[in-house]
N, C-alpha and C positions, 0 to 999 in steps of 0.2 A: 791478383787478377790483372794482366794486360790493362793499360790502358788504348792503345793502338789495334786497331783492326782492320786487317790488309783487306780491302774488298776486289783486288785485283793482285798478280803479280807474273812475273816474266821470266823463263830462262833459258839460256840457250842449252838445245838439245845436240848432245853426241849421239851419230849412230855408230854403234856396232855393228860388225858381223856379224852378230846373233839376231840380231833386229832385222837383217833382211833375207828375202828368199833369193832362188837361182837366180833371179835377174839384176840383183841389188838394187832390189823395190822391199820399201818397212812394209814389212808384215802385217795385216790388217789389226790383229791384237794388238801389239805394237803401241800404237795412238792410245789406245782404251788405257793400257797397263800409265803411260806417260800422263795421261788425266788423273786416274788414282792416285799416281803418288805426288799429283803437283797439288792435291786438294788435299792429301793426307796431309803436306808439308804447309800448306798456309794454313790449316789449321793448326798444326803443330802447337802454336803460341797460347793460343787463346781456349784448344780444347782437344788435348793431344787421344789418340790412341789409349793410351795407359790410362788417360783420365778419363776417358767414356767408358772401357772393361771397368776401371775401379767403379764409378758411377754405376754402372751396370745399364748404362743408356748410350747406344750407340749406333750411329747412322747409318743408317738401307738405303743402297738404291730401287727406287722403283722404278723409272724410266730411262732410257737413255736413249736418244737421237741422234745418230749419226751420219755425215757428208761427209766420203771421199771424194774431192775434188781432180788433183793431180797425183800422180805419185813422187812420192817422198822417196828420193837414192840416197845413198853411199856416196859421200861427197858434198850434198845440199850443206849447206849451216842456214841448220832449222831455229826457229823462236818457237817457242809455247806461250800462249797468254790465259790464266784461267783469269774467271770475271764472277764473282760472287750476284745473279742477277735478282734473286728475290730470296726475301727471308722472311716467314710469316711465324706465327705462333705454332707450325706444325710443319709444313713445307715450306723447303728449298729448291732453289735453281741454281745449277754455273755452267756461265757458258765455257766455250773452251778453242781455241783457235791453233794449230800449226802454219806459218808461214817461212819462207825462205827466199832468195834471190828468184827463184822461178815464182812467187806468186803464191797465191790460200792453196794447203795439200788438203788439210781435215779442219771441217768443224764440227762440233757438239754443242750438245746441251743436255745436261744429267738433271735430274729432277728424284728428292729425294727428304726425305724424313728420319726421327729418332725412334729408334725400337727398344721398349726395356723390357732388359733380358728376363728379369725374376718374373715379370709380370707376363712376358709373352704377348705383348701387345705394342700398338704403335704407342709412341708417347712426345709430348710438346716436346719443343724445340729448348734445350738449357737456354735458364731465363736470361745467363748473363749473356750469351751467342745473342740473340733479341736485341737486349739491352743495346750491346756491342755495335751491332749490324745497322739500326735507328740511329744513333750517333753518329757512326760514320756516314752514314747516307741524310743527316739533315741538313 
């Protein structure tokens, strides 16, 4: 098990052509799709994909909140920041930020819980995520 638990982390964003529409403006999906995979990848370490299907306990989003602010072209060199904001015995938060030389494009915030799968119901949060998440934050 990890000893280290990223409770924040940063990368800079490429866009593609596929990422924007006719006016080379990102695509509203776009942001969402760059959240997912920036929360799949910091958890990666501590409680990957593979290991939540084998567990058979893996995480729902139930909410998500989103601001577009500016838009985001072809050309910006964008940052991503996700922010681990609350981890309880059942619920999670992360916030979620795009910035670039022009200024905040999108912000979020995902709000979200473990679902096991045999059982078909919501279920606690892996005790060692818990464990993990109090450490880092005391």
């Amino acid at each position: 098990m990890p000893s280290e638990f990223l409770l924040s982390a940063e990368k800079h964003i490429k866009i593609y052509p596929y990422d924007v529409d006719y006016m080379a403006i990102v695509h509203n999906v776009v942001y969402i799709r760059w959240l997912e995979e920036m929360r799949t990848d910091m958890l990666e370490g501590v409680y990957s994909m593979a290991d939540s299907i084998e567990a058979g306990v893996t995480p729902v989003i139930a909410e998500l909140n989103a601001q577009y602010k500016i838009p985001l072209r072809m050309g910006n060199k964008a940052t991503a920041k996700i922010t681990i904001k609350e981890m309880g015995k059942i619920k999670w938060v992360v916030g979620f930020e795009i910035n670039s030389e022009a200024g905040l494009h999108f912000s979020a915030e995902q709000t979200g819980y473990f679902y096991n799968i045999k059982l078909n119901r919501p279920s606690r949060i892996p005790k060692h995520l818990v464990e993990l998440y109090k450490k880092a934050t005391a």
